[in-house]
N, C-alpha and C positions, 0 to 999 in steps of 0.2 A: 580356955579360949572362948571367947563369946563371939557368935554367928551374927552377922547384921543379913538381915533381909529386907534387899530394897525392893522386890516383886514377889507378887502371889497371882497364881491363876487356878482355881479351883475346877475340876473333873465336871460332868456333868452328871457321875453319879456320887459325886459329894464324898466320896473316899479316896481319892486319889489327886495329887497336888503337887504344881510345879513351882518349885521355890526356886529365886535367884537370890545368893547368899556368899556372899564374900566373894563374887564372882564369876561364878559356877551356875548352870543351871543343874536342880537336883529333883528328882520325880522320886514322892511318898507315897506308899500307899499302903492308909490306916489298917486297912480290911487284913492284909496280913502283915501288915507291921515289916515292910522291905523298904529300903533307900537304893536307887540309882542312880549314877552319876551322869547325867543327859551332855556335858560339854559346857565349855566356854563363853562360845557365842550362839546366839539365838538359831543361825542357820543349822548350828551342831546340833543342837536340843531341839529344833524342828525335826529334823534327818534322824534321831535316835527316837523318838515318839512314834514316825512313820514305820522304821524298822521293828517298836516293837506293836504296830497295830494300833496303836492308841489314837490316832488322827480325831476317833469320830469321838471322843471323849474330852478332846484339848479342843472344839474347835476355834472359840474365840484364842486361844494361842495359837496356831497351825497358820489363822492367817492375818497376823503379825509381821512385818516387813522388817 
């Protein structure tokens, strides 16, 4: 099954990455090699970012409309 990735928002410490990918938003993070599943839509993947602290790391995504 091949993943299309129509969006990339890179971390501000350049290991950690929110990909939008067949739908989904999905948060990577190299440093320890985990994948989260952040939600559907944009407000979901804002709201699971904020839950896990990440705000100050995403923030050109955070304030995205």
């Amino acid at each position: 099954m091949e993943a299309e990735i129509t969006q990339f928002w890179c971390g501000n410490d350049l290991k950690e990455h929110i990909i939008m990918s067949n739908g989904e938003f999905i948060l990577t993070d190299a440093k320890i090699r985990k994948v989260a599943n952040l939600g559907k839509t944009i407000r979901d993947a804002k709201r699971k970012i904020e839950e896990l602290g990440k705000n100050n790391n995403f923030l050109d995504f955070c304030r995205q409309d």
